[in-house]
Z-matrix of the N, CA and C atoms (Angstrom, degrees):
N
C 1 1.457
C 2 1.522 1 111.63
N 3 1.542 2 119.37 1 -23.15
C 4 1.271 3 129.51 2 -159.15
C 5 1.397 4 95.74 3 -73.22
N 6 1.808 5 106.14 4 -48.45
C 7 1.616 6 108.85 5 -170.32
C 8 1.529 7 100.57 6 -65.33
N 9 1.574 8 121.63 7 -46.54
C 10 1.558 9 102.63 8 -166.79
C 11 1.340 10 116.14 9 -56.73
N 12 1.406 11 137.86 10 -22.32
C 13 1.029 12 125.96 11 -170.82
C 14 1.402 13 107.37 12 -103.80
N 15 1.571 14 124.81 13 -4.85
C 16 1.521 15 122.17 14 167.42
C 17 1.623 16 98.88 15 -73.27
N 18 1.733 17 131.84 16 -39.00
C 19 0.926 18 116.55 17 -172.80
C 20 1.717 19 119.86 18 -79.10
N 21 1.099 20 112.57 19 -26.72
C 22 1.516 21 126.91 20 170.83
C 23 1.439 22 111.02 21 -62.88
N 24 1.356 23 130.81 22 -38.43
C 25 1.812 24 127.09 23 -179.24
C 26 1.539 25 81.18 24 -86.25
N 27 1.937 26 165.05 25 -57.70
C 28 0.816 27 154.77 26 121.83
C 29 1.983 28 96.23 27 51.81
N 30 1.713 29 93.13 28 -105.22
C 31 1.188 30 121.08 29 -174.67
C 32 1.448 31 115.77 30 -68.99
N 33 1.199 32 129.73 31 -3.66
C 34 1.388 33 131.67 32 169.33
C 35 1.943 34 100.24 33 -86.64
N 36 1.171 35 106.72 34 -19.18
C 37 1.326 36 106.46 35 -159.31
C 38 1.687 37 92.76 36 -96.81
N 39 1.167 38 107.92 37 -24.23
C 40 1.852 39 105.95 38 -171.69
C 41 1.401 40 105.13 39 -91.31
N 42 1.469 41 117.03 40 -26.57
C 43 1.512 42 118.10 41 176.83
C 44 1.965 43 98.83 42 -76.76
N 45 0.823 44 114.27 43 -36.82
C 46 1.652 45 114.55 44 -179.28
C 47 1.550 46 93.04 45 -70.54
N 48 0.759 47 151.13 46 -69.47
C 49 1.509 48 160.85 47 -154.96
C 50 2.204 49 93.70 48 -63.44
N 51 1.136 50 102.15 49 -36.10
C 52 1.942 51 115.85 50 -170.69
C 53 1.840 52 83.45 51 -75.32
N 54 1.157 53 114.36 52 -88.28
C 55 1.369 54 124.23 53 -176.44
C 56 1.424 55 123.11 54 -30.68
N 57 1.407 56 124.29 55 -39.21
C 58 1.688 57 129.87 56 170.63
C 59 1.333 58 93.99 57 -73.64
N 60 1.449 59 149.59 58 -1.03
C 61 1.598 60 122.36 59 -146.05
C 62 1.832 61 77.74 60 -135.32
N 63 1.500 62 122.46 61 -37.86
C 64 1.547 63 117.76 62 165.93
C 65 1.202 64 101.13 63 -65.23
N 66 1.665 65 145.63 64 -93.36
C 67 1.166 66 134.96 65 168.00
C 68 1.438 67 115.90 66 -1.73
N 69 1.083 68 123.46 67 -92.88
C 70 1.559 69 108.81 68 176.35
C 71 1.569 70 144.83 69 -10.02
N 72 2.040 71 85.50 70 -60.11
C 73 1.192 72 88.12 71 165.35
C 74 1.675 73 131.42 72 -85.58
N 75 1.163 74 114.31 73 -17.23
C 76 1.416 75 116.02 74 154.15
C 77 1.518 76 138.03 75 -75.43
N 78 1.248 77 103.20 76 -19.59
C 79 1.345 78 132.40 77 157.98
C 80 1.778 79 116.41 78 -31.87
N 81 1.427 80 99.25 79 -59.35
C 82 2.076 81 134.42 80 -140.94
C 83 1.350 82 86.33 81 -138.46
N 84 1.232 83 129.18 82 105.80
C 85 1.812 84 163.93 83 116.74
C 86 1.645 85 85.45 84 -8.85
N 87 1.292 86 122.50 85 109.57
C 88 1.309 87 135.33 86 133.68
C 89 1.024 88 144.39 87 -139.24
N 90 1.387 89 91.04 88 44.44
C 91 1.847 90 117.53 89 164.68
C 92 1.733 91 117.89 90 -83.93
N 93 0.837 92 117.42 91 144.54
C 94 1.590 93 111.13 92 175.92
C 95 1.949 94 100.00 93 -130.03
N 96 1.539 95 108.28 94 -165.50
C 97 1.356 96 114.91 95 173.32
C 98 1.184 97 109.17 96 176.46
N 99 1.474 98 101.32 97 143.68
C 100 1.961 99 104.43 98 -166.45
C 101 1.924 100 91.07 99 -116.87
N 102 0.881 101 123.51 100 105.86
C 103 2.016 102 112.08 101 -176.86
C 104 1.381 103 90.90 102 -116.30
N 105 1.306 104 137.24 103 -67.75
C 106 1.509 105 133.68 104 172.46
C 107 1.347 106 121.44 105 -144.50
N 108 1.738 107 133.21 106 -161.55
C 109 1.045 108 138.68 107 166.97
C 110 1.572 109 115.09 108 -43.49
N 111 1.070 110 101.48 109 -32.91
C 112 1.863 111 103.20 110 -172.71
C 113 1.729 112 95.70 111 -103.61
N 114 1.054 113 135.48 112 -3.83
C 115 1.783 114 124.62 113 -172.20
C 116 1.164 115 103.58 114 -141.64
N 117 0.943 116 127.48 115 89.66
C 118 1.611 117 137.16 116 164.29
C 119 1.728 118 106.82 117 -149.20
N 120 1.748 119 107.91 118 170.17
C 121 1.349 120 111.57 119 -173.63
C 122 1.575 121 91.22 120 -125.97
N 123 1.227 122 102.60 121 -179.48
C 124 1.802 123 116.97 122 162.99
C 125 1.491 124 104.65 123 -147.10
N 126 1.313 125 142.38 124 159.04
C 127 1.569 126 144.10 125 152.37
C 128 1.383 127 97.95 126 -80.57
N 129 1.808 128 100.90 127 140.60
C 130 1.512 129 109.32 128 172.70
C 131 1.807 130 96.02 129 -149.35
N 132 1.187 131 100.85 130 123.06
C 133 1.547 132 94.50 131 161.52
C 134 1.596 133 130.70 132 -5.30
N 135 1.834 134 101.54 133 125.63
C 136 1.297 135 101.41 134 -160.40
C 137 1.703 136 105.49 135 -74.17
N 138 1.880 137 111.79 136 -2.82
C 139 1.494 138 111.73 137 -152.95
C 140 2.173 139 86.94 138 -123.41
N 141 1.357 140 122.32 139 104.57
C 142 0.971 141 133.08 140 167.80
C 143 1.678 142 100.72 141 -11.60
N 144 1.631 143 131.36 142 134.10
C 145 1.032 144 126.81 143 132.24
C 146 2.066 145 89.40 144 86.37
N 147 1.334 146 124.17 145 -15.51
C 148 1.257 147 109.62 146 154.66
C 149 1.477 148 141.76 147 -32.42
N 150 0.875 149 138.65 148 155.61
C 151 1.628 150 119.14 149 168.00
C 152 1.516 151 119.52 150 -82.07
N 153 1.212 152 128.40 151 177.01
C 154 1.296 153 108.93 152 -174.30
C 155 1.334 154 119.99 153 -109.72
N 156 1.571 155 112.78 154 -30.51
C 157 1.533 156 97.09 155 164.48
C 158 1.537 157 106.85 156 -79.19
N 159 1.301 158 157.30 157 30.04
C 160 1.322 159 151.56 158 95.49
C 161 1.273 160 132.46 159 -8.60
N 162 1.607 161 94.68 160 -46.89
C 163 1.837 162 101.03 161 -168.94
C 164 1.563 163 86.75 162 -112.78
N 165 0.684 164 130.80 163 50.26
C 166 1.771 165 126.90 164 170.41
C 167 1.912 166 107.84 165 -80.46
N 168 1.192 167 103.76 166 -18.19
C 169 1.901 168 106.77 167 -178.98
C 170 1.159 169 106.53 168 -107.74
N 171 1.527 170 111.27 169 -18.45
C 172 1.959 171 93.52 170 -175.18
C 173 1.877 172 93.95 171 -136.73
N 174 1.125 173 99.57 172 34.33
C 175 1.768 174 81.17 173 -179.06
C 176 1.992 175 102.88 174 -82.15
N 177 1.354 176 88.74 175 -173.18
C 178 1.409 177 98.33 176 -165.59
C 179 1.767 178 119.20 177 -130.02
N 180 1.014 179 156.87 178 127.00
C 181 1.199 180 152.71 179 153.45
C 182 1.621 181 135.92 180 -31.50
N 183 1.268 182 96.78 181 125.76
C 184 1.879 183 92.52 182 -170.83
C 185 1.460 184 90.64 183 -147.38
N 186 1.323 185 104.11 184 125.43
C 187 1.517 186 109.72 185 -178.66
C 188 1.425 187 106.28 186 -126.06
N 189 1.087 188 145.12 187 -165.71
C 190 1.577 189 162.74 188 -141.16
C 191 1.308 190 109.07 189 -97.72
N 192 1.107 191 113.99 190 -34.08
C 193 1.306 192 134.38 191 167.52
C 194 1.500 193 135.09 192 -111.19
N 195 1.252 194 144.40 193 114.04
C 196 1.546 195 124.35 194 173.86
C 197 1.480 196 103.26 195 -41.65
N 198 1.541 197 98.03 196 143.61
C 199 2.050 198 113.31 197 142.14
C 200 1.898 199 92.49 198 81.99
N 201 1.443 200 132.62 199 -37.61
C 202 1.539 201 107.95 200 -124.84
C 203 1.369 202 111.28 201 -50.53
N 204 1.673 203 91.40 202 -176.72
C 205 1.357 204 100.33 203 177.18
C 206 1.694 205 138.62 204 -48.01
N 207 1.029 206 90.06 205 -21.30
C 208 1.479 207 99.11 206 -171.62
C 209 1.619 208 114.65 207 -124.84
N 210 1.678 209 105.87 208 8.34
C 211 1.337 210 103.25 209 150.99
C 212 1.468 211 106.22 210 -145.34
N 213 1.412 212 114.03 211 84.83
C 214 1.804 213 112.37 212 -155.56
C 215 1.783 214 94.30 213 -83.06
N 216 1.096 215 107.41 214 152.40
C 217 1.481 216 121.20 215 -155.82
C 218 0.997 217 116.69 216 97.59
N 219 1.090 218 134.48 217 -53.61
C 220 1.764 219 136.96 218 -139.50
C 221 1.454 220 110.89 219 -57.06
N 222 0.882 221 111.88 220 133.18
C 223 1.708 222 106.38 221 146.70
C 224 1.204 223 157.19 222 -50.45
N 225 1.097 224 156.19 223 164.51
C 226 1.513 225 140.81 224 -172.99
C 227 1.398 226 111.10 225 -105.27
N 228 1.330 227 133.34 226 148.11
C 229 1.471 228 119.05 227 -176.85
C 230 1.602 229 106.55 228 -92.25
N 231 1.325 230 104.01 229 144.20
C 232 1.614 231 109.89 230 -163.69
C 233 1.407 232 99.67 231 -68.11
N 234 1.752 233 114.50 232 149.60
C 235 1.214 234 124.21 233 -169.56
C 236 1.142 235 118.96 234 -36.11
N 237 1.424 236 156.81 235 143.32
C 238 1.173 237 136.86 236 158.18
C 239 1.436 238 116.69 237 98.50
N 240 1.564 239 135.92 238 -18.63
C 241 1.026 240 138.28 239 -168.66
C 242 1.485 241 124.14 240 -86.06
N 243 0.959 242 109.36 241 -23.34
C 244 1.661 243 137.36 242 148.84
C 245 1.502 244 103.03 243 -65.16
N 246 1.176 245 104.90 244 121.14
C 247 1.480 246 97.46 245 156.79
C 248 1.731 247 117.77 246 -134.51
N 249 1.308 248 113.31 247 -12.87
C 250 1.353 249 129.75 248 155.58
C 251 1.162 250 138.28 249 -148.58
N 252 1.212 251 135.21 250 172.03
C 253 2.047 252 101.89 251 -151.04
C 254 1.823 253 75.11 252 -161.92
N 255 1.306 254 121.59 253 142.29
C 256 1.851 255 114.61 254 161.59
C 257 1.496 256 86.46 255 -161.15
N 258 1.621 257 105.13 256 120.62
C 259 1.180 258 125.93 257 158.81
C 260 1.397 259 122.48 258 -89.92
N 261 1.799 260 93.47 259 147.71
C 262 1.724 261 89.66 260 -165.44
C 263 1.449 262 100.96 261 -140.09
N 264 1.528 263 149.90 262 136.86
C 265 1.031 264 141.11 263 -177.91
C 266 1.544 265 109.19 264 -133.06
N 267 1.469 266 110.89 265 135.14
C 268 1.563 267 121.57 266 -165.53
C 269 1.796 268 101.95 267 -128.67
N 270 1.471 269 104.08 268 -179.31
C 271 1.139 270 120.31 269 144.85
C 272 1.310 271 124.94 270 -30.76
N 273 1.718 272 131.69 271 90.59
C 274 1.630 273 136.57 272 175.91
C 275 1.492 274 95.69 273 67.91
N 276 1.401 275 147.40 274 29.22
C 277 1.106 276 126.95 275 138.77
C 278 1.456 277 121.03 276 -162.85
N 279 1.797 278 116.81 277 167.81
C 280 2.016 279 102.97 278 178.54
C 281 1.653 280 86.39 279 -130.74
N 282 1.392 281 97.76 280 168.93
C 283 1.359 282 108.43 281 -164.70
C 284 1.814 283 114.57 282 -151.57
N 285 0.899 284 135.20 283 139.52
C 286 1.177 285 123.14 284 156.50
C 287 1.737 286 120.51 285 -116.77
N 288 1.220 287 104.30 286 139.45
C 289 1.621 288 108.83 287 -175.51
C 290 1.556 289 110.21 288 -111.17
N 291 1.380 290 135.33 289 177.11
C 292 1.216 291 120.99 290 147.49
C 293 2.018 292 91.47 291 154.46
N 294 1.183 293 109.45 292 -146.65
C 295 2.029 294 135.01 293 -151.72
C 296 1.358 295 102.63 294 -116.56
N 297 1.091 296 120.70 295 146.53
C 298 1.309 297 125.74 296 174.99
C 299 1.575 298 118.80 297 -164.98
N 300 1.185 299 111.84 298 116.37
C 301 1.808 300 130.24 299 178.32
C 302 1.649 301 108.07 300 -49.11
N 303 1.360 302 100.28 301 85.13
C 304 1.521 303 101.25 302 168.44
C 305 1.654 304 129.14 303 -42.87
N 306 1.619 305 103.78 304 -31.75
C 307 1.316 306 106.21 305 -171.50
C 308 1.311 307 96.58 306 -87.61
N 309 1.206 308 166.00 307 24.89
C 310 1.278 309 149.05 308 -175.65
C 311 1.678 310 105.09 309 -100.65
N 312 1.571 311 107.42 310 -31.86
C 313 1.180 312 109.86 311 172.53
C 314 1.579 313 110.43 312 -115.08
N 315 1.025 314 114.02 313 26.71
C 316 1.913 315 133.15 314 174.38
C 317 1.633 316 96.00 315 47.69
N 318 1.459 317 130.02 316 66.79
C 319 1.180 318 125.97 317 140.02
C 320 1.145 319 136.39 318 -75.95
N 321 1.087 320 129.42 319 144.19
C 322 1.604 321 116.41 320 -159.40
C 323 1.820 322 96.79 321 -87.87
N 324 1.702 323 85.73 322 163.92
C 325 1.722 324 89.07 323 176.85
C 326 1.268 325 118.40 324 -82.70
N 327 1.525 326 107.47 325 -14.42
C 328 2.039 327 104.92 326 -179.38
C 329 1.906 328 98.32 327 -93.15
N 330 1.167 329 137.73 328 3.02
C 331 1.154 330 125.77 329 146.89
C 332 1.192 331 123.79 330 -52.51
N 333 1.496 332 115.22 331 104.76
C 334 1.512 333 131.78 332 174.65
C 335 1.408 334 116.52 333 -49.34
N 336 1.752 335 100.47 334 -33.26
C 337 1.362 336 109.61 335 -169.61
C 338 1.773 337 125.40 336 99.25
N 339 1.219 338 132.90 337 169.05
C 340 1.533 339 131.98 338 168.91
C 341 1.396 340 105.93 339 -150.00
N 342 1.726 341 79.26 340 -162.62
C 343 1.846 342 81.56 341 -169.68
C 344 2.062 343 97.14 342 -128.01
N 345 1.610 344 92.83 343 165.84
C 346 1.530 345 91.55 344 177.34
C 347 1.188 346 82.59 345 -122.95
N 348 1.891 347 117.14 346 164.72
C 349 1.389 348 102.37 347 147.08
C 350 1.356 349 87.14 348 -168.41
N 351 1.764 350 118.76 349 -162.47
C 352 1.171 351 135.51 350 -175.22
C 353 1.875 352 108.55 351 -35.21
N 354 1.343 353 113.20 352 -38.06
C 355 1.662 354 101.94 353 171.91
C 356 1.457 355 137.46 354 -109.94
N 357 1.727 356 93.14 355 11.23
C 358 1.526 357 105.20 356 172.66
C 359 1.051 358 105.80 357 -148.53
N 360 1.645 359 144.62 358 148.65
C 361 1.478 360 94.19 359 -23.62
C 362 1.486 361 130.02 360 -68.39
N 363 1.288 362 128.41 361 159.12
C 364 1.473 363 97.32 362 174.85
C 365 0.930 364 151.09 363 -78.70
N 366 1.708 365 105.45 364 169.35
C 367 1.419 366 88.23 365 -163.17
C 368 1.473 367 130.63 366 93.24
N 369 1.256 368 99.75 367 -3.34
C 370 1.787 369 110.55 368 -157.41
C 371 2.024 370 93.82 369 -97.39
N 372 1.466 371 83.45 370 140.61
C 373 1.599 372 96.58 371 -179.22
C 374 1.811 373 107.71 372 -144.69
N 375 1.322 374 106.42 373 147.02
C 376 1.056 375 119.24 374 178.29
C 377 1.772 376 106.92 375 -104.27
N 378 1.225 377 106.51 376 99.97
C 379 1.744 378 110.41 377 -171.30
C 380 1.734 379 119.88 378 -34.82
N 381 1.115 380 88.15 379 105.60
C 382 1.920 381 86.36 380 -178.48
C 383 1.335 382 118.66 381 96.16
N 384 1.248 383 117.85 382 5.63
C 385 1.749 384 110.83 383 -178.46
C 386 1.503 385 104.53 384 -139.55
N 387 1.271 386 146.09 385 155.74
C 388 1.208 387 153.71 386 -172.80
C 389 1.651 388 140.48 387 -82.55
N 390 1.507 389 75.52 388 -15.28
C 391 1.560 390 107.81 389 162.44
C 392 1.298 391 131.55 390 -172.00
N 393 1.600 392 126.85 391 -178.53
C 394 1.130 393 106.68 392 -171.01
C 395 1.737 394 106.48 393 -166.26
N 396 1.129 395 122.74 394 170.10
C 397 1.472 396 119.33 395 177.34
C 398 1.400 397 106.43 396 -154.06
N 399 1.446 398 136.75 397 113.77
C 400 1.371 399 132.07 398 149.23
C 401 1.687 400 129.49 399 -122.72
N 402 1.559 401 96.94 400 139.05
C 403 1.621 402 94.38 401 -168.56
C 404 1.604 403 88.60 402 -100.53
N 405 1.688 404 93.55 403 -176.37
C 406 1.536 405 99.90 404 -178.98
C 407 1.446 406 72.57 405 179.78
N 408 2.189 407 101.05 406 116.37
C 409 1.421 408 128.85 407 -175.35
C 410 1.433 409 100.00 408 -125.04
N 411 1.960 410 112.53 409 93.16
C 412 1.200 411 86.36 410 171.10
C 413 1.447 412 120.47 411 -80.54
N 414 1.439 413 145.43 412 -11.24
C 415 1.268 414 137.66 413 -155.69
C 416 1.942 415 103.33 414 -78.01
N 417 1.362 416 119.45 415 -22.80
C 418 1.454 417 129.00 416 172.89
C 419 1.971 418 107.84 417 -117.42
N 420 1.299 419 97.30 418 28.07
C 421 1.681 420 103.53 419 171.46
C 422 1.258 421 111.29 420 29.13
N 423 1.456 422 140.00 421 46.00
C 424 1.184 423 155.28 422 104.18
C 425 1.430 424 149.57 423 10.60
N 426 1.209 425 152.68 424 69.79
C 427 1.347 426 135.18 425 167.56
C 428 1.076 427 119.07 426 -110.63
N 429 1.327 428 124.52 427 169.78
C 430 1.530 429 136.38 428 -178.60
C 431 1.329 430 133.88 429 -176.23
N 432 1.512 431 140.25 430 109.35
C 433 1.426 432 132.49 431 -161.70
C 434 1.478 433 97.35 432 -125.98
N 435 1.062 434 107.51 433 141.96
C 436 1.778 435 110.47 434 171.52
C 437 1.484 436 117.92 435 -135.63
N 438 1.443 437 130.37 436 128.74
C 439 1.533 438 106.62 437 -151.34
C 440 1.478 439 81.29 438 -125.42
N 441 1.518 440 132.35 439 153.51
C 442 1.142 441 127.11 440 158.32
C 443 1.339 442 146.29 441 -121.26
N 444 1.124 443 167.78 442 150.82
C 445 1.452 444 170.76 443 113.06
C 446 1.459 445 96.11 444 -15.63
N 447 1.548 446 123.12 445 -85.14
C 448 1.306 447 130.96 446 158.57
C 449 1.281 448 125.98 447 -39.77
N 450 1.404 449 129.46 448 78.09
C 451 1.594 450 123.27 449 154.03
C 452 1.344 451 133.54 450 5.82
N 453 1.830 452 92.23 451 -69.44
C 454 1.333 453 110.92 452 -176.69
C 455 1.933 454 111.16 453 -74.33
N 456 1.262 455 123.31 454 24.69
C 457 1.368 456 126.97 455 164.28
C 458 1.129 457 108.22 456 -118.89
N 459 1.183 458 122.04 457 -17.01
C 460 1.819 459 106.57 458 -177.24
C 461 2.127 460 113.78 459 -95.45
N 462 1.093 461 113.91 460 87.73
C 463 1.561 462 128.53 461 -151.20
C 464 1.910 463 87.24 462 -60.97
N 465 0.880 464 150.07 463 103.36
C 466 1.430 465 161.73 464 110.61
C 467 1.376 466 149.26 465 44.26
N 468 2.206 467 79.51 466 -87.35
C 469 1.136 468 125.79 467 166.69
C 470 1.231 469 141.15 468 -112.65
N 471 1.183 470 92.18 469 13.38
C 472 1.649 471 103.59 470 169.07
C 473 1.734 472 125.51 471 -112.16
N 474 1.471 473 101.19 472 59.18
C 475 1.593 474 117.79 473 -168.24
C 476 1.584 475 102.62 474 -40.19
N 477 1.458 476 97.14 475 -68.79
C 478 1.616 477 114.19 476 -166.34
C 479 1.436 478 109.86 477 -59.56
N 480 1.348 479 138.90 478 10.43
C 481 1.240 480 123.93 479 -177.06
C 482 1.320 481 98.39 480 -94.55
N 483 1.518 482 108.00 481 -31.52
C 484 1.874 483 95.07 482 175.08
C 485 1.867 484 105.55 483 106.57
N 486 0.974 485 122.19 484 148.16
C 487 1.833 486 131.15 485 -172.86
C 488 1.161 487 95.63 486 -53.87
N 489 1.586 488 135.53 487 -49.42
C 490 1.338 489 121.10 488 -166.09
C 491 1.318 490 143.94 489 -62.40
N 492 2.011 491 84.53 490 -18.33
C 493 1.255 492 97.70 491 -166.07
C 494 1.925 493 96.94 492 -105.13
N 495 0.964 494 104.72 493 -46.64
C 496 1.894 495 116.26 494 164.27
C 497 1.323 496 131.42 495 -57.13
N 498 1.297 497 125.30 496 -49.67
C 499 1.388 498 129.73 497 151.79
C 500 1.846 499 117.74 498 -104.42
N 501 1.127 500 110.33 499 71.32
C 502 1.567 501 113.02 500 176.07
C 503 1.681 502 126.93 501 -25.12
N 504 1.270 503 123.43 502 117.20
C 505 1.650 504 76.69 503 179.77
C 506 2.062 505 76.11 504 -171.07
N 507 1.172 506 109.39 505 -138.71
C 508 1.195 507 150.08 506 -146.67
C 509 1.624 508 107.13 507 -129.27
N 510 1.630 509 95.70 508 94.45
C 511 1.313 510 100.41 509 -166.79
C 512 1.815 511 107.46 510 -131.63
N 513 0.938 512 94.94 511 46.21
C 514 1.902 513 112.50 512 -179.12
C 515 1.524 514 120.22 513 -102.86
């Protein structure tokens, strides 16, 4: 009797542990989408004015648009926070680079910044591509997402090098 009920709190405990981890993820929008200059998302801290490698496990998506299709949930990026956007599409991947108004969402200026990508937060996917990498530097007002077909183009692990050096692009 001892074992049936060691194995029953067991499986009560893995179905509770299954159910918080579906919830969660249905819970928390971590879809994103790169389509062009005007339709793309970025992750930004789910807590206004957070730092960003802080929110690297629970940040959230806000793209150009509320809800779209291809990142339903998301948020919209607060007026003004965008301030330049240049999409670029290559070999196995598209990307957008460009400027962004730290104060609109009160990031501080000594935030170096981090990166999100295919394993943080989790769960996080870029609709239609296999992987993905985006930084967001507020101290040099910075952004950058790169989604890929090709694996081997979307760089990972190289947080600290910064958008310019990880997603190349068009940063004016």
């Amino acid at each position: 009797m001892a074992k049936l009920s060691t194995i029953l709190i067991i499986l009560a405990i893995v179905a509770s542990a299954h159910a918080a981890a579906v919830w969660f993820s249905r819970a928390t929008p971590r879809t994103v989408t790169v389509e062009s200059a005007s339709l793309f998302c970025s992750f930004l801290p789910k807590t206004l004015g957070e730092d960003i490698g802080s929110s690297e496990n629970d940040a959230i998506p806000f793209c150009t648009q509320a809800n779209p299709k291809n990142a339903p949930g998301a948020k919209k990026f607060p007026t003004g926070f965008i301030k330049s956007a240049h999409f670029a599409k290559g070999s196995g991947f598209v990307q957008v680079t460009g400027r962004i108004d730290r104060t609109k969402y009160k990031l501080s200026k000594n935030d170096g910044g981090g990166q999100y990508d295919t394993n943080a937060p989790p769960g996080a996917i870029c609709k239609g591509f296999k992987k993905f990498v985006n930084l967001v530097e507020p101290d040099v007002q910075h952004f950058c997402i790169r989604c890929c077909t090709d694996a081997s183009k979307c760089h990972t692990n190289e947080s600290t090098a910064g958008c310019e050096t990880i997603v190349p692009g068009n940063y004016s």
